[in-house]
VEXDREN-2710 file (C-alpha; in Angstrom, 1 decimal):
% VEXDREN-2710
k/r/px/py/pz
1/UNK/0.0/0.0/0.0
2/UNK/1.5/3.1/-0.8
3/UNK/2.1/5.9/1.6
4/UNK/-1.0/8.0/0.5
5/UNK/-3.5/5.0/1.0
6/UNK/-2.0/4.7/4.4
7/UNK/-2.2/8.2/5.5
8/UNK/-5.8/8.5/3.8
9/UNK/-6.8/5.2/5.9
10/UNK/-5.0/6.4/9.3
11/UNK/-7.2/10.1/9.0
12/UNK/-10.5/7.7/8.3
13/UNK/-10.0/5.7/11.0
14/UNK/-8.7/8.7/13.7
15/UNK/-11.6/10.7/12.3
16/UNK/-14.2/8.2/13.5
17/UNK/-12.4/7.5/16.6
18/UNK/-13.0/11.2/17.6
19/UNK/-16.5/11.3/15.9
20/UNK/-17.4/8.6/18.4
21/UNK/-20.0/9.2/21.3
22/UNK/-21.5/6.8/24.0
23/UNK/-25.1/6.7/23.0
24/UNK/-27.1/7.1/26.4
25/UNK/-29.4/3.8/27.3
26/UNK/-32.8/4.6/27.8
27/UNK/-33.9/6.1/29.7
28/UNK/-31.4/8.9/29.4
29/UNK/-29.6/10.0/32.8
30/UNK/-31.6/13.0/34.2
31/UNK/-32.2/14.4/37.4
32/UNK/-34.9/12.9/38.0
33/UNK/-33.8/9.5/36.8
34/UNK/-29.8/9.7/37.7
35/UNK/-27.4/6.9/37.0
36/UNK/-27.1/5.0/40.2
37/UNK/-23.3/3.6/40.9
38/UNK/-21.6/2.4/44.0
39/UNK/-18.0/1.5/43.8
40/UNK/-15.9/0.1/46.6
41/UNK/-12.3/0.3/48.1
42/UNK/-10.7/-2.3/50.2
43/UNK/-7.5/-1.6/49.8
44/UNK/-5.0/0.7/51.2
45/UNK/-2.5/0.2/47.5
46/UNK/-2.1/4.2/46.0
47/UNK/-2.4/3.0/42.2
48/UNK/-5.7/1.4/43.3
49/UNK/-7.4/3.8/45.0
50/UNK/-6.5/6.4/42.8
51/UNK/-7.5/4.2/39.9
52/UNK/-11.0/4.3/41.6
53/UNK/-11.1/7.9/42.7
54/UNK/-10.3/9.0/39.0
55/UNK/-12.9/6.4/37.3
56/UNK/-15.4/8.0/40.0
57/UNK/-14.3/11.7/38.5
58/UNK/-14.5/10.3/35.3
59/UNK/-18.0/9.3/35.4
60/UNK/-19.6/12.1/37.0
61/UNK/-17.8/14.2/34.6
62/UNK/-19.1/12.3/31.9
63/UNK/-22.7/11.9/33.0
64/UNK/-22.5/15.1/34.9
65/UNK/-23.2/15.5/39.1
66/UNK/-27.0/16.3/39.0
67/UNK/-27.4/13.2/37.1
68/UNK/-25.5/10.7/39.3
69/UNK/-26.0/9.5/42.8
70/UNK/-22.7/7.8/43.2
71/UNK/-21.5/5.8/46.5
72/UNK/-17.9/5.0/47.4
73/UNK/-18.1/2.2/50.0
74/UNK/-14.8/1.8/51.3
75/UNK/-14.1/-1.8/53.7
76/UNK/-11.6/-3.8/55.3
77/UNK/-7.9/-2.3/55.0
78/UNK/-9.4/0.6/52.6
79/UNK/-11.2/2.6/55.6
80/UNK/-7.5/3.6/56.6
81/UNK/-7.4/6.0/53.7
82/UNK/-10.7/8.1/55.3
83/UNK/-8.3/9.0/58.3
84/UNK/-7.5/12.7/58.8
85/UNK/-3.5/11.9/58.6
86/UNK/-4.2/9.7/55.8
87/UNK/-1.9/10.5/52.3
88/UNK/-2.8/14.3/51.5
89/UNK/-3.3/14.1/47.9
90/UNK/-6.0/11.6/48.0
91/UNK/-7.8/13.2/51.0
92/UNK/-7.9/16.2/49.2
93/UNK/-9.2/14.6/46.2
94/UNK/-12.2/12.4/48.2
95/UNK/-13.2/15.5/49.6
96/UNK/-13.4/17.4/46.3
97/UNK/-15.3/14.5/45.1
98/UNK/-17.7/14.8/48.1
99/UNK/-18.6/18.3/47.1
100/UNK/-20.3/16.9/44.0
101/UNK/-22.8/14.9/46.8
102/UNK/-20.7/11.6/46.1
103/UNK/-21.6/9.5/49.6
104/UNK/-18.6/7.9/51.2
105/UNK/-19.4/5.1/53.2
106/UNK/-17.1/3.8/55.9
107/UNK/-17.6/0.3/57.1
108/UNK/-17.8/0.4/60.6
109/UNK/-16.8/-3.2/61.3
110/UNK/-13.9/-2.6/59.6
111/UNK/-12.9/0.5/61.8
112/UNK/-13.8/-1.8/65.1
113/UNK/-11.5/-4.5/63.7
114/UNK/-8.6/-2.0/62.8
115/UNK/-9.1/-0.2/65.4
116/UNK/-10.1/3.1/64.1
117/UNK/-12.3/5.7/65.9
118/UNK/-15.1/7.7/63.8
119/UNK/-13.4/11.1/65.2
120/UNK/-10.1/10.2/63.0
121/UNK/-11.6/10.4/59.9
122/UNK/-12.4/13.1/57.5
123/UNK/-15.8/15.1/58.1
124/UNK/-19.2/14.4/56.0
125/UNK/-18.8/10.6/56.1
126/UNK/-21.8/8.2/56.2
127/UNK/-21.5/5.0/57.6
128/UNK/-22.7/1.0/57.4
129/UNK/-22.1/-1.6/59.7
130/UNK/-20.9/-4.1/57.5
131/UNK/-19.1/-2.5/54.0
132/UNK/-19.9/-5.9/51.6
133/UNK/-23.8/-5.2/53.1
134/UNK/-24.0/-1.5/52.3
135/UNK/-22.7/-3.0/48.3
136/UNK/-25.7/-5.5/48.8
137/UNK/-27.8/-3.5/49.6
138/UNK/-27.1/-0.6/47.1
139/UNK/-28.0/-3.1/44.2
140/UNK/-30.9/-3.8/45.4
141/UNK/-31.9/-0.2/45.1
142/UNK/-30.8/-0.4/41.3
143/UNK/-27.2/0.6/42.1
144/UNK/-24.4/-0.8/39.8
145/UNK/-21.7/-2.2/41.1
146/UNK/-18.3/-1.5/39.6
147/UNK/-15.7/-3.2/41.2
148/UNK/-12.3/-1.9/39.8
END
């Protein structure tokens, strides 16, 4: 193939790359009719709970905040990155997420078995006795669980 074919066939295909759009199920996310998602953390692991905290900004970017109710419930080792002395950079970026109304939901077993008292974590938290419940729970509300 010679090298205009090539280049003609590369702009094509890059063209309908960016031409591309999600096309909206019905009924189409709304305020009225938000896109229900609850995500969990159980892990303490940077890469992983940043990969979760950026999906999260990614999809309330992408369907916007009014038209999401979105629930982080975070479990087992996980709960240790709600704490007040946690790592900075992703406190700072769970609370910017919670001023778009995402719910954060500790698991209080969790904090009872690691020894963790309510008034060392961040502010605005709600909380569930048992973290895999609170996921259970959610779905049968019509929540869909992504588990990253």
């Amino acid at each position: 193939m010679n090298m205009f074919k090539k280049l003609c066939l590369f702009c094509i295909c890059f063209h309908s790359l960016l031409m591309a759009e999600t096309e909206f199920a019905t009924p189409k996310p709304a305020i009225d009719n938000p896109r229900k998602i609850v995500f969990s953390i159980d892990t303490i692991d940077d890469k992983e709970v940043n990969h979760v905290i950026s999906t999260v900004n990614n999809v309330i970017k992408f369907y916007r905040p009014e038209n999401t109710e979105v629930v982080v419930v975070v479990y087992s080792q996980g709960v240790k990155i709600l704490r007040k002395d946690s790592d900075a950079n992703t406190k700072k970026r769970i609370e910017a997420l919670m001023t778009y109304d995402i719910e954060f939901v500790a698991c209080e077993n969790s904090l009872r078995t690691l020894g963790i008292k309510k008034k060392e974590l961040i502010e605005d938290l709600s909380y569930g006795t048992a973290g895999i419940v609170e996921i259970i729970e959610r779905k049968l509300q019509g929540f869909i669980y992504i588990k990253l």
